[in-house]
N, CA, C and O atoms as a CHARMM CRD file, in Angstrom:
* protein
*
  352
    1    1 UNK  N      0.80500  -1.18400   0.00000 PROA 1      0.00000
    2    1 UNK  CA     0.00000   0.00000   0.00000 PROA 1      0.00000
    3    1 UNK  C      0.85500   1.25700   0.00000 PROA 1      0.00000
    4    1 UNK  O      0.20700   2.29300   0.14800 PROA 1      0.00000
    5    2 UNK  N      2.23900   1.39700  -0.14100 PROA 2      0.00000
    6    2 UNK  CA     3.20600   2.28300  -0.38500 PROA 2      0.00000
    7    2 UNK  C      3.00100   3.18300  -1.11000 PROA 2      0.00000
    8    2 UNK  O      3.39300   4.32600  -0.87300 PROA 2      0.00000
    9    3 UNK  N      2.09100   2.71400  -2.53800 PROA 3      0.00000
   10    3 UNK  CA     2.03200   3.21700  -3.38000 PROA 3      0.00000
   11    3 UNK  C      0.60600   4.41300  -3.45500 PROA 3      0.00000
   12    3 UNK  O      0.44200   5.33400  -4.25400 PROA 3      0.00000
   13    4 UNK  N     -0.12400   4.04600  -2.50700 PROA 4      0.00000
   14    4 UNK  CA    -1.37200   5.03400  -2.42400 PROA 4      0.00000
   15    4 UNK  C     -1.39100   6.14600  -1.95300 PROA 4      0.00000
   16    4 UNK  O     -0.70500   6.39300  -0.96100 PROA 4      0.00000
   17    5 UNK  N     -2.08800   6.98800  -2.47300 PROA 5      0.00000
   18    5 UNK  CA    -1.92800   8.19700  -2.14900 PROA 5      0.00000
   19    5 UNK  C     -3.77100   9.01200  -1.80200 PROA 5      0.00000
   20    5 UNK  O     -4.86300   8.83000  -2.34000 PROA 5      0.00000
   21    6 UNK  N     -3.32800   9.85800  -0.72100 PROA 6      0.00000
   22    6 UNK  CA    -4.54300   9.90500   0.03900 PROA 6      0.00000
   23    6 UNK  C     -5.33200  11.29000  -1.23600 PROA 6      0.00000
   24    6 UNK  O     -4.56500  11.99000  -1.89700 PROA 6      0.00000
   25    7 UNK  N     -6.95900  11.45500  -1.36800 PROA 7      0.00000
   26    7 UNK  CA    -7.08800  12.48700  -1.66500 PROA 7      0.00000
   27    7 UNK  C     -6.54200  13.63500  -1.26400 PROA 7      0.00000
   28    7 UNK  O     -5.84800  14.23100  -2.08700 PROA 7      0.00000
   29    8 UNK  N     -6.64500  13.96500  -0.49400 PROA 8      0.00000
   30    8 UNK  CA    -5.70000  14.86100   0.21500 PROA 8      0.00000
   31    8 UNK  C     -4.15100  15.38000  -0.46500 PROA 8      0.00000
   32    8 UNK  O     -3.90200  16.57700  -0.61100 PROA 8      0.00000
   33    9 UNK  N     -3.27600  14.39600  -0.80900 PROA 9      0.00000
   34    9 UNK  CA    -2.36900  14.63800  -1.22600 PROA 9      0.00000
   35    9 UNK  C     -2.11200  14.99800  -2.36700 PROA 9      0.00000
   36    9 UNK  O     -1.22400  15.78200  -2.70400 PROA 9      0.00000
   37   10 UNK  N     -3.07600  14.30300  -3.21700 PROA 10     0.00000
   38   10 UNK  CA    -3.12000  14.78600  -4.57400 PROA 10     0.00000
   39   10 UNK  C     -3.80400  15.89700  -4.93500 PROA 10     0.00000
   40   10 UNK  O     -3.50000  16.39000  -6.02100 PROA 10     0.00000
   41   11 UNK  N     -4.77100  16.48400  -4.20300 PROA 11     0.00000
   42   11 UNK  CA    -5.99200  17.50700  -4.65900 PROA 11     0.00000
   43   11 UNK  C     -4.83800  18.75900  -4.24100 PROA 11     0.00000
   44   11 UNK  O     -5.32000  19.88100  -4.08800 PROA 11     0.00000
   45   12 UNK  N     -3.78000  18.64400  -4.10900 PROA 12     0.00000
   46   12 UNK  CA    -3.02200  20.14900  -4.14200 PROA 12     0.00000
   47   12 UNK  C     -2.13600  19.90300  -5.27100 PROA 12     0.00000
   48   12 UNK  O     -1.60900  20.99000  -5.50600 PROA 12     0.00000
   49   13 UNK  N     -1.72800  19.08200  -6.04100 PROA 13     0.00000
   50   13 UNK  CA    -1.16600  18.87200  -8.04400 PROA 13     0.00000
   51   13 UNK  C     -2.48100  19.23700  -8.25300 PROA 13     0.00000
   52   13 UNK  O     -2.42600  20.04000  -9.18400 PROA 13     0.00000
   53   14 UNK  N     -3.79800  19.08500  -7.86800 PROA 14     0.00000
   54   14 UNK  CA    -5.03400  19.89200  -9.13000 PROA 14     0.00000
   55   14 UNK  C     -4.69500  20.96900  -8.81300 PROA 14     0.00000
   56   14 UNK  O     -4.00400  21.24700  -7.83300 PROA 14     0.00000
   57   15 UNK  N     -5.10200  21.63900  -9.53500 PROA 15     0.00000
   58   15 UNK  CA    -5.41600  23.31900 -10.04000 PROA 15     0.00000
   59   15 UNK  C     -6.42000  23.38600  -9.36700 PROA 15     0.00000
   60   15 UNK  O     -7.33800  22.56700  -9.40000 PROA 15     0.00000
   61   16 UNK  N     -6.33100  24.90700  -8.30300 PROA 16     0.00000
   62   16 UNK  CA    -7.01300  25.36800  -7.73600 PROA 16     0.00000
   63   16 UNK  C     -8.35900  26.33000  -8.80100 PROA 16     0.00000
   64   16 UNK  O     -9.28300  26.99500  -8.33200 PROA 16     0.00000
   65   17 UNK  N     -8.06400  26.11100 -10.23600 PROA 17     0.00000
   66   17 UNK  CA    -8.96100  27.08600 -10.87500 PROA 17     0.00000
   67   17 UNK  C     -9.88400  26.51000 -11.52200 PROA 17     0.00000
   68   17 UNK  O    -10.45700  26.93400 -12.52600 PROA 17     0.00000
   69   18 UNK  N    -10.16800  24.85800 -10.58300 PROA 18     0.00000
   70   18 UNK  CA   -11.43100  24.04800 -10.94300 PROA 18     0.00000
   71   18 UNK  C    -11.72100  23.91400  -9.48400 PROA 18     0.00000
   72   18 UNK  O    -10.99100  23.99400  -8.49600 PROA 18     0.00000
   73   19 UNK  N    -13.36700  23.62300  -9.68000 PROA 19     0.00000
   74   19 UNK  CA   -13.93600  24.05500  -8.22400 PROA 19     0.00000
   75   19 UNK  C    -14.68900  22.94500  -8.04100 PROA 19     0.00000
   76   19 UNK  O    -14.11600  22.15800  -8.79500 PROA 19     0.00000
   77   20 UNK  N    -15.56100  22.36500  -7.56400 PROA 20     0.00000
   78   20 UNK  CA   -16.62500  21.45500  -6.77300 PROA 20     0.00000
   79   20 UNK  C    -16.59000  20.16800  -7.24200 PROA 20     0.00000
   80   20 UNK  O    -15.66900  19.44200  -6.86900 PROA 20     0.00000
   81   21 UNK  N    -17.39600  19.76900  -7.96500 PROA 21     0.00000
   82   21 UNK  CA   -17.75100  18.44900  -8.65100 PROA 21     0.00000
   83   21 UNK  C    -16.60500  18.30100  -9.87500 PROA 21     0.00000
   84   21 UNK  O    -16.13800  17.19200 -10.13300 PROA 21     0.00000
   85   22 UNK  N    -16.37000  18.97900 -10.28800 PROA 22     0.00000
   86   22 UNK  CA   -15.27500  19.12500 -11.29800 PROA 22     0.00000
   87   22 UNK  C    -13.83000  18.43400 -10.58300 PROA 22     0.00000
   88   22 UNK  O    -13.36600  17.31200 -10.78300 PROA 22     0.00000
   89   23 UNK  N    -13.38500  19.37300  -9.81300 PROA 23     0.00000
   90   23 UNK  CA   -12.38900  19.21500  -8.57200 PROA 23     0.00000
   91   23 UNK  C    -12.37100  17.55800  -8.38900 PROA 23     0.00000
   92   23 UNK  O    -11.50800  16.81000  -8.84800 PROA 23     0.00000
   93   24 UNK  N    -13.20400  17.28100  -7.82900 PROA 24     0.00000
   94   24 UNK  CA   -13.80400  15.87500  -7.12000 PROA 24     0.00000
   95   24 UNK  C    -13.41800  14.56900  -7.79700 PROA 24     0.00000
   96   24 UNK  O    -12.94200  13.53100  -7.33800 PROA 24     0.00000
   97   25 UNK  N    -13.81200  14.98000  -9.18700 PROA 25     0.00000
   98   25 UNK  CA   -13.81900  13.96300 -10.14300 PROA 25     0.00000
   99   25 UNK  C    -12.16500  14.09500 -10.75400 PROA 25     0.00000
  100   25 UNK  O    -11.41400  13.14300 -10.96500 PROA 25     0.00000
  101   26 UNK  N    -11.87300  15.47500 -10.95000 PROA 26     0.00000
  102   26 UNK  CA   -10.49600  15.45000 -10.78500 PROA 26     0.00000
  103   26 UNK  C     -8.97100  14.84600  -9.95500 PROA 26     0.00000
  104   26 UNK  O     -7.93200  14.32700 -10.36100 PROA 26     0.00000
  105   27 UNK  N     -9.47400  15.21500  -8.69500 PROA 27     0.00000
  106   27 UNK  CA    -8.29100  14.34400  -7.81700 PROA 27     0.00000
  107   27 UNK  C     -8.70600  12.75500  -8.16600 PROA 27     0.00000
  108   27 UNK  O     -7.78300  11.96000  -8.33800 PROA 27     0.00000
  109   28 UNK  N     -9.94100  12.34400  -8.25700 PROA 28     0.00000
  110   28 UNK  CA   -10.46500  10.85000  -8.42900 PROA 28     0.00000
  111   28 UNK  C     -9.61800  10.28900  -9.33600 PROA 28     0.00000
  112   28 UNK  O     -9.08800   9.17800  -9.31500 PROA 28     0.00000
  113   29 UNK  N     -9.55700  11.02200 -10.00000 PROA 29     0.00000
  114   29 UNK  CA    -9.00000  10.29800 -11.68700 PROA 29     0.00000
  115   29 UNK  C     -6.90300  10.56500 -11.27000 PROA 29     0.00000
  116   29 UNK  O     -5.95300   9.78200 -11.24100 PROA 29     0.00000
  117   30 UNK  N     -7.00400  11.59500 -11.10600 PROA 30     0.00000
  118   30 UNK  CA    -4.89400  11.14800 -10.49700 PROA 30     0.00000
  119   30 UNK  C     -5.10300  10.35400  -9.37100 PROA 30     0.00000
  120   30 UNK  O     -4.11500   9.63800  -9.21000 PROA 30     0.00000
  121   31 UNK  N     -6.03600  10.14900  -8.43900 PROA 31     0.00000
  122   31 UNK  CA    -5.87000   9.15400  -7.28500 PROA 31     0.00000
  123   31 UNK  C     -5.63800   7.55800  -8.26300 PROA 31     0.00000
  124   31 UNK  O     -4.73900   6.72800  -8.12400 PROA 31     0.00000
  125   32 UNK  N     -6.50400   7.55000  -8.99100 PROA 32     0.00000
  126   32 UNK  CA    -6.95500   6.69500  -9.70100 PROA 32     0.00000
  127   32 UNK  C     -5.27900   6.07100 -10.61000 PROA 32     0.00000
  128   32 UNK  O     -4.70300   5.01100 -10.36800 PROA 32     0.00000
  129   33 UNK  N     -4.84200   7.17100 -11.67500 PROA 33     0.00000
  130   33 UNK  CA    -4.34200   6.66900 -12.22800 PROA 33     0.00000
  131   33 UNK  C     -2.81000   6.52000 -11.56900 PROA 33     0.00000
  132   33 UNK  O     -1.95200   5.90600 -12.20200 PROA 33     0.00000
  133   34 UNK  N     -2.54400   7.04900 -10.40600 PROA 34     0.00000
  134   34 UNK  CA    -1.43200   7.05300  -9.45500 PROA 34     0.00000
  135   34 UNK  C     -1.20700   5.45800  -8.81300 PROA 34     0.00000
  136   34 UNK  O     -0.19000   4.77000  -8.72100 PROA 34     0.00000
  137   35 UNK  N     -2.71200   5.19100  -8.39300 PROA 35     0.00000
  138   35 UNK  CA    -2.59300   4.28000  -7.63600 PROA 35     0.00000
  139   35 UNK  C     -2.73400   2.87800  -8.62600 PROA 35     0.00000
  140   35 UNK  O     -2.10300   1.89000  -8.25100 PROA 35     0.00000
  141   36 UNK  N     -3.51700   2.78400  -9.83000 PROA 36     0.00000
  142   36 UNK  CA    -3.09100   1.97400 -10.59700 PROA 36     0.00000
  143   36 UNK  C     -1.70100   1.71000 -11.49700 PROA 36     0.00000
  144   36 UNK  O     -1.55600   1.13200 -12.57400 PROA 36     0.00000
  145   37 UNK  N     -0.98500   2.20300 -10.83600 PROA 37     0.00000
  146   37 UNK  CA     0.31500   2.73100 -12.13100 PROA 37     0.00000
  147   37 UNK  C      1.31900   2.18200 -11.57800 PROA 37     0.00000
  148   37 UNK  O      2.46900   2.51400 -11.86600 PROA 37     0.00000
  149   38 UNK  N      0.93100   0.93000 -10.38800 PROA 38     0.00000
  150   38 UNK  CA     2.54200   0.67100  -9.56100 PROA 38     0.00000
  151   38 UNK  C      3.27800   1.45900  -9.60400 PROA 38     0.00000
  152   38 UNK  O      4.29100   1.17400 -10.24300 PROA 38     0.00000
  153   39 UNK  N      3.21500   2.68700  -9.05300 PROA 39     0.00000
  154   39 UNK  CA     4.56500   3.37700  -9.01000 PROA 39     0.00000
  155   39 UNK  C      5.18700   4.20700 -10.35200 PROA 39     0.00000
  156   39 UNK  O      6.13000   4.99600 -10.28200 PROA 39     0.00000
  157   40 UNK  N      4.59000   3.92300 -11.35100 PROA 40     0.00000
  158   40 UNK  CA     4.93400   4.04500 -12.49700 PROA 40     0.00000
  159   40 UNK  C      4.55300   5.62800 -13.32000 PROA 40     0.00000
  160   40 UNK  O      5.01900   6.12600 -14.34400 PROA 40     0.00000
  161   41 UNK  N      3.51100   6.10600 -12.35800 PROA 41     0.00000
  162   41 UNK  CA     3.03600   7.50900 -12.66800 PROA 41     0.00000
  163   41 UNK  C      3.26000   8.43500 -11.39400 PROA 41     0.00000
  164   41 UNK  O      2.83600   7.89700 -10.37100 PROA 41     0.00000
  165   42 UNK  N      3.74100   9.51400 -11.22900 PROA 42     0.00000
  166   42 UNK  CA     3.57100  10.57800 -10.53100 PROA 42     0.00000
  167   42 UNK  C      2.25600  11.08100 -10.08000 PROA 42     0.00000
  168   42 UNK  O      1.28100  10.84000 -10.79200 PROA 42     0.00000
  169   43 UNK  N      2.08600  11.85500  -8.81300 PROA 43     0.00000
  170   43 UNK  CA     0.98700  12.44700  -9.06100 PROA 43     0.00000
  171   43 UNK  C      0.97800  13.48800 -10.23900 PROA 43     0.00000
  172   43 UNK  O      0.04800  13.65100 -11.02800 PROA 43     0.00000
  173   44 UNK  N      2.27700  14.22200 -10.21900 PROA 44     0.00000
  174   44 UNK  CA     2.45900  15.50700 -10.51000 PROA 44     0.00000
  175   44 UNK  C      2.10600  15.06900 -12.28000 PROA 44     0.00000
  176   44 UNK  O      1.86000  16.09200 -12.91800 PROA 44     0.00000
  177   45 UNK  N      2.05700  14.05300 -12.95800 PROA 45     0.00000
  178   45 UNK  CA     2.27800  13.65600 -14.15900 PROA 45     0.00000
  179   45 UNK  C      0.52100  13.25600 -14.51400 PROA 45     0.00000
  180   45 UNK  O     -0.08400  13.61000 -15.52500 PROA 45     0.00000
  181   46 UNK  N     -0.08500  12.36200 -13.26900 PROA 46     0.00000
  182   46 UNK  CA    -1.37400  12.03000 -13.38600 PROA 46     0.00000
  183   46 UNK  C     -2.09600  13.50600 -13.57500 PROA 46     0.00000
  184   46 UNK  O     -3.12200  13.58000 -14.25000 PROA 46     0.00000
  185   47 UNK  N     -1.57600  14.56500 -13.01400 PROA 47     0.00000
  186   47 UNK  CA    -2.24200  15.71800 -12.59800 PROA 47     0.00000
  187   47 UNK  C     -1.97400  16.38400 -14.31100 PROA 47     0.00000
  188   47 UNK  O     -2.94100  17.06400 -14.65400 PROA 47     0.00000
  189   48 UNK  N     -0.81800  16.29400 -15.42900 PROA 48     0.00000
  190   48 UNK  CA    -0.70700  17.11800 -16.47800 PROA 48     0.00000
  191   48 UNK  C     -1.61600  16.05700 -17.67500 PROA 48     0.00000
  192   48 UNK  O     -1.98200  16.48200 -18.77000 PROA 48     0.00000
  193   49 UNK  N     -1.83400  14.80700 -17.24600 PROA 49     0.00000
  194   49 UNK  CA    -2.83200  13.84300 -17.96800 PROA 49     0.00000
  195   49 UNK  C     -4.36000  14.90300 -17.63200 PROA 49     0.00000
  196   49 UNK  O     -4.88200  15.74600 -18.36200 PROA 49     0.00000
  197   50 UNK  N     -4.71200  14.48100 -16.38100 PROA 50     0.00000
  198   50 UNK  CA    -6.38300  15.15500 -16.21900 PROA 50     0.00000
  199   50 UNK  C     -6.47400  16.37300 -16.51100 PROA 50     0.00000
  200   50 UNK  O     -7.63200  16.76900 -16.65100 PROA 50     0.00000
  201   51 UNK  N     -5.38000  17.38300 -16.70600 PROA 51     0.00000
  202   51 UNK  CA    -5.39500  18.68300 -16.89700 PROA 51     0.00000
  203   51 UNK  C     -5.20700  18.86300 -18.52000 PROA 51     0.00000
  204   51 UNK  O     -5.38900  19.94100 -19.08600 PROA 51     0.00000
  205   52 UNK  N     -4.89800  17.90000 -19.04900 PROA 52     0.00000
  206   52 UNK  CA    -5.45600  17.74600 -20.38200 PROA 52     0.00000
  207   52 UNK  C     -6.56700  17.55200 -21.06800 PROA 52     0.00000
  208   52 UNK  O     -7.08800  18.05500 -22.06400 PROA 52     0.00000
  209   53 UNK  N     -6.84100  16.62300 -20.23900 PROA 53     0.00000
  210   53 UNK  CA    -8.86300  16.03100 -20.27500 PROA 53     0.00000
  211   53 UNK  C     -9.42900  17.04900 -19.73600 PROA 53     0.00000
  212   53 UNK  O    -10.64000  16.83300 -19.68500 PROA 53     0.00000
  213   54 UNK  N     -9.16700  18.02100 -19.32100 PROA 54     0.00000
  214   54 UNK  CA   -10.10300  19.20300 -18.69300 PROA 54     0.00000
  215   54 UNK  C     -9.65800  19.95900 -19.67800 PROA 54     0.00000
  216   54 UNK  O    -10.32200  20.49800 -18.79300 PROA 54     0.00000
  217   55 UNK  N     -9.17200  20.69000 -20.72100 PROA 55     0.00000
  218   55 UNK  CA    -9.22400  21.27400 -21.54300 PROA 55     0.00000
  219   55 UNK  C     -9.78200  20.33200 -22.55300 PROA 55     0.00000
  220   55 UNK  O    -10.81500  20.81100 -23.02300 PROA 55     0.00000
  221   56 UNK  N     -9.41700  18.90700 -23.17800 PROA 56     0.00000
  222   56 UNK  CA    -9.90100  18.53800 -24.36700 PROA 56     0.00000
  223   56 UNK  C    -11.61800  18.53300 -23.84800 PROA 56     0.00000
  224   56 UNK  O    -12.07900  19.16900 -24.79600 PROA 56     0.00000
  225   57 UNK  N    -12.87000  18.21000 -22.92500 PROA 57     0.00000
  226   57 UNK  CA   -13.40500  17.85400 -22.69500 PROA 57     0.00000
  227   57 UNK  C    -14.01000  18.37800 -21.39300 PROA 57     0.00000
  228   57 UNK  O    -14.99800  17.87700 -20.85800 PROA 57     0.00000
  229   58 UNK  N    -13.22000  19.60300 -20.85500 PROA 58     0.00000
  230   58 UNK  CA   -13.85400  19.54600 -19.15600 PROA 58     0.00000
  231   58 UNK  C    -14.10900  18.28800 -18.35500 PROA 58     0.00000
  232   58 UNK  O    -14.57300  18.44200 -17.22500 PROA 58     0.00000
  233   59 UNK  N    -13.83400  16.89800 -18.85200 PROA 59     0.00000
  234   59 UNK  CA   -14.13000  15.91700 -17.85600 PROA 59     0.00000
  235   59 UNK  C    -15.42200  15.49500 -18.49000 PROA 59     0.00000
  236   59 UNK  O    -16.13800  14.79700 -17.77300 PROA 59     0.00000
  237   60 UNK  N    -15.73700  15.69900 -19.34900 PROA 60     0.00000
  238   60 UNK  CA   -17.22800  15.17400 -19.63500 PROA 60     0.00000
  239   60 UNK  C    -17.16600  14.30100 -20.29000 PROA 60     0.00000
  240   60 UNK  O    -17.07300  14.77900 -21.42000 PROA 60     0.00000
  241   61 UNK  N    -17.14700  12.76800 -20.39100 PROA 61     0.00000
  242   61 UNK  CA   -17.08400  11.70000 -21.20600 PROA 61     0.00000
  243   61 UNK  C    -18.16300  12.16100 -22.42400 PROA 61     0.00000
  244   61 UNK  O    -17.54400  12.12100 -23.48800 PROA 61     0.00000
  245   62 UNK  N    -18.89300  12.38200 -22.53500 PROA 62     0.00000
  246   62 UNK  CA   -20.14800  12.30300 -23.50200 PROA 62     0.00000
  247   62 UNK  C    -20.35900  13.52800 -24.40400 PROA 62     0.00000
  248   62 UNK  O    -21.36500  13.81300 -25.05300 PROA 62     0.00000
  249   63 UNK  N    -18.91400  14.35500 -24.28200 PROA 63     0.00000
  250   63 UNK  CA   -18.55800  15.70400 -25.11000 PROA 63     0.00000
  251   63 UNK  C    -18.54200  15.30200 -26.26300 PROA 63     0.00000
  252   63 UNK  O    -18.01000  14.20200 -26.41800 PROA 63     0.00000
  253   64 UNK  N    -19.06700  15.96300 -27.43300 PROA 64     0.00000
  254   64 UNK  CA   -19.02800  15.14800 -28.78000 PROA 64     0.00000
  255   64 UNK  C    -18.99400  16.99100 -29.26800 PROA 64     0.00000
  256   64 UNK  O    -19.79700  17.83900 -28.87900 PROA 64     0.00000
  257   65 UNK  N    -17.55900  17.25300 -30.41000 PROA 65     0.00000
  258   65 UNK  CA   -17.32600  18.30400 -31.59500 PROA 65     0.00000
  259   65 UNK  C    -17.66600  17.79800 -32.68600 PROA 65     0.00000
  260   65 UNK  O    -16.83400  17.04900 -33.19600 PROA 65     0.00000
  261   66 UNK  N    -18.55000  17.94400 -33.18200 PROA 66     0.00000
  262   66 UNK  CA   -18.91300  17.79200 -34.37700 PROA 66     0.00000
  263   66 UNK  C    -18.34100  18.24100 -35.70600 PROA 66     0.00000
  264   66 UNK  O    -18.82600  18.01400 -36.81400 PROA 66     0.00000
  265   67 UNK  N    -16.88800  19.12400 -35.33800 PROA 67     0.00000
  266   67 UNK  CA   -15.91600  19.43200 -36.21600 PROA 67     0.00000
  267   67 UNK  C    -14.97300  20.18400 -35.83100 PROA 67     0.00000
  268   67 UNK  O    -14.92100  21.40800 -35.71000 PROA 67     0.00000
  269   68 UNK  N    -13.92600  19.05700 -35.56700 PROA 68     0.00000
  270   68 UNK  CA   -12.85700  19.30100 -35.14900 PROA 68     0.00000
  271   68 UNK  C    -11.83900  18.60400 -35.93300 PROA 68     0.00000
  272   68 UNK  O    -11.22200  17.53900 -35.88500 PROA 68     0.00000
  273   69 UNK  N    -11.92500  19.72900 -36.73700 PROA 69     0.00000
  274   69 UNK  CA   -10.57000  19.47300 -37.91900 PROA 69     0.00000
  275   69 UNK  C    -10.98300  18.82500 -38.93700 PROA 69     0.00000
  276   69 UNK  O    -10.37100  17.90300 -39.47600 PROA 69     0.00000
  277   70 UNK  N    -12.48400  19.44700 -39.39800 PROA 70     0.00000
  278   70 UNK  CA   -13.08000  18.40900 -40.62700 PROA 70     0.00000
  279   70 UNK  C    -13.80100  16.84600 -39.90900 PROA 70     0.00000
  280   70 UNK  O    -14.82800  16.46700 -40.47200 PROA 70     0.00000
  281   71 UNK  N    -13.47000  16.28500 -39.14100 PROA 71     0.00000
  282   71 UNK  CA   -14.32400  15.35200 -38.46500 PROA 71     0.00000
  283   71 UNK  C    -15.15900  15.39200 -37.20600 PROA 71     0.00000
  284   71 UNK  O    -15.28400  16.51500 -36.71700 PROA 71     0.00000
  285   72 UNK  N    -15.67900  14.52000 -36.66200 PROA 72     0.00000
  286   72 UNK  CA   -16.15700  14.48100 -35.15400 PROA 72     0.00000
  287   72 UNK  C    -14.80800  13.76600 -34.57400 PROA 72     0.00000
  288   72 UNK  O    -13.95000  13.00400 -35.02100 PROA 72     0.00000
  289   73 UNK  N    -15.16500  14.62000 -32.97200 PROA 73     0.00000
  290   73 UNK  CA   -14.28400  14.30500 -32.30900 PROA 73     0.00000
  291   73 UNK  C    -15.54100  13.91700 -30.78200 PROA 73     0.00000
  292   73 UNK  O    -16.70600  14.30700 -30.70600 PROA 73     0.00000
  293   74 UNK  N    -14.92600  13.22700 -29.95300 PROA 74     0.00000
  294   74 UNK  CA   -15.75700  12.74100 -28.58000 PROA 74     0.00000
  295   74 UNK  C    -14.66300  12.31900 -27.94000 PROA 74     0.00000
  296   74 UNK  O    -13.51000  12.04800 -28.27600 PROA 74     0.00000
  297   75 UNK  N    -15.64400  12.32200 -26.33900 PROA 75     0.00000
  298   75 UNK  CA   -14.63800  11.84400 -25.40500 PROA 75     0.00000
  299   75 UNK  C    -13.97700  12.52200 -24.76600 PROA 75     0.00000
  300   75 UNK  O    -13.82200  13.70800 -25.05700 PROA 75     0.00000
  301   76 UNK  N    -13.15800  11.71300 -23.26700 PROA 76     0.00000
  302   76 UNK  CA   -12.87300  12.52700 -22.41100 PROA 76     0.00000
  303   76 UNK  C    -11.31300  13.21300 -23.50200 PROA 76     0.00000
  304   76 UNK  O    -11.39000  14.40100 -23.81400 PROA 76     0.00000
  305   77 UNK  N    -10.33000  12.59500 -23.87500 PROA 77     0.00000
  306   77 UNK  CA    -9.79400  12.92700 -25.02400 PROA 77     0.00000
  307   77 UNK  C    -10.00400  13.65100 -26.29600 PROA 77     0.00000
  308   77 UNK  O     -9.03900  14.02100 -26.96500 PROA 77     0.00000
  309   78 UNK  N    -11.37700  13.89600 -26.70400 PROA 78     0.00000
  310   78 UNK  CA   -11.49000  14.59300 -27.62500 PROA 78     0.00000
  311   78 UNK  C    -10.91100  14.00400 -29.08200 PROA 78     0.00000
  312   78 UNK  O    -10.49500  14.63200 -30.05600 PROA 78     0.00000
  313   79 UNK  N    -11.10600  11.84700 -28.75800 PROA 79     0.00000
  314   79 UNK  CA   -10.30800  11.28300 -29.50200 PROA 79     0.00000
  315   79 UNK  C    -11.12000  11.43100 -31.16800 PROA 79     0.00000
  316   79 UNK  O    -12.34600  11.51900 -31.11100 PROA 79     0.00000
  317   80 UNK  N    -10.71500  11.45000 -32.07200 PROA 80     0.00000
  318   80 UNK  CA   -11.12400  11.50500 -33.46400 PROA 80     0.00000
  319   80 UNK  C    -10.83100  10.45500 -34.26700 PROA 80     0.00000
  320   80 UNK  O     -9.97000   9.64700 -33.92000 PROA 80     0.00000
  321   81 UNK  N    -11.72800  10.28800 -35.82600 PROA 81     0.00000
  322   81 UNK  CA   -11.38400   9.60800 -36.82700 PROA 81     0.00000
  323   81 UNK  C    -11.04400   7.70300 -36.31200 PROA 81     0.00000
  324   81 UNK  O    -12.00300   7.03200 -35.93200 PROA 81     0.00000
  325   82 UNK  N    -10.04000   7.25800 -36.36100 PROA 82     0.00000
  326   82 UNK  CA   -10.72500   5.75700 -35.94400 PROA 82     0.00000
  327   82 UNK  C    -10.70700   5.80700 -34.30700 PROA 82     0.00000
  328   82 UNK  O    -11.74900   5.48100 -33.73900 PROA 82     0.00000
  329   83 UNK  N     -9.60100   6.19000 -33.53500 PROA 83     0.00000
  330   83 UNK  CA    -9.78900   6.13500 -32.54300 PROA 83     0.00000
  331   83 UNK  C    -11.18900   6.74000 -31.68700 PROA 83     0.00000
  332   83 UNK  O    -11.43900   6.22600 -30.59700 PROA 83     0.00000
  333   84 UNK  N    -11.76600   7.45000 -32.02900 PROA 84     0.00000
  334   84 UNK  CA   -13.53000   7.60700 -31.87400 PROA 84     0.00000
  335   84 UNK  C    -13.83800   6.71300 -32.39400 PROA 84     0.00000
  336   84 UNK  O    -14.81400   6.37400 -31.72400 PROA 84     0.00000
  337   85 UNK  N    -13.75300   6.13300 -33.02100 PROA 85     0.00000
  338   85 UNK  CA   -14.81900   5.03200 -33.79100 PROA 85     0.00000
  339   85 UNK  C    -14.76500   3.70100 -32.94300 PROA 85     0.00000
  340   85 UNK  O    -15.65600   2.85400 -33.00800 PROA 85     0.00000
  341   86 UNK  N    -13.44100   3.56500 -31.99500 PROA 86     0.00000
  342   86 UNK  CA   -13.01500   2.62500 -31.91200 PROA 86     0.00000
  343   86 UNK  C    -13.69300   2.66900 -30.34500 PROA 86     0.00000
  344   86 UNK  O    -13.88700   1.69400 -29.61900 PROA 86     0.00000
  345   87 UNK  N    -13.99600   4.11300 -30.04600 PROA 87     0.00000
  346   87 UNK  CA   -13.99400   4.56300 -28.37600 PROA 87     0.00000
  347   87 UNK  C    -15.18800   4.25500 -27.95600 PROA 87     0.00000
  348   87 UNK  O    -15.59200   3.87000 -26.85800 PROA 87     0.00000
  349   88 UNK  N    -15.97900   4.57600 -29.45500 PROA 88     0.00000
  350   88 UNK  CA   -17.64300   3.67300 -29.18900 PROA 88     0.00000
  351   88 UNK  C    -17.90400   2.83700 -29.07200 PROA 88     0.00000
  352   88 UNK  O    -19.09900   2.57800 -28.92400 PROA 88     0.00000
């Protein structure tokens, strides 16, 4: 259990310039991918992953651009072309 890390510890790598439910689901997801990662992810690294997904998507799995860059794009990624196709 070395490897776990308390909410607490991680919700200060989020960005203080996301707030409530956003926040929430935020530390969840670096708790998440910290503690699945044997060791293998940082918080500080889980934290520049979700802070990506909060710009491609705000966190909203079910975000769908309907043209982004000539195609649809969806997802917490904002993935496109086969990888959307593949995400469905």
């Amino acid at each position: 259990m070395g490897n776990r890390h308390s909410e607490s510890s991680n919700s200060s790598v989020v960005s203080n310039n996301i707030k409530g439910d956003q926040k929430t689901l935020a530390v969840n997801i670096v708790n998440a991918l910290v503690n699945r990662s044997n060791g293998n992810i940082k918080p500080e690294q889980a934290s520049a992953i979700v802070g990506h997904l909060i710009a491609e998507s705000g966190l909203t799995p079910s975000k769908i651009n309907g043209n982004d860059l000539g195609a649809t794009s969806g997802g917490l990624g904002q993935w496109r072309g086969e990888r959307f196709t593949k995400l469905k």
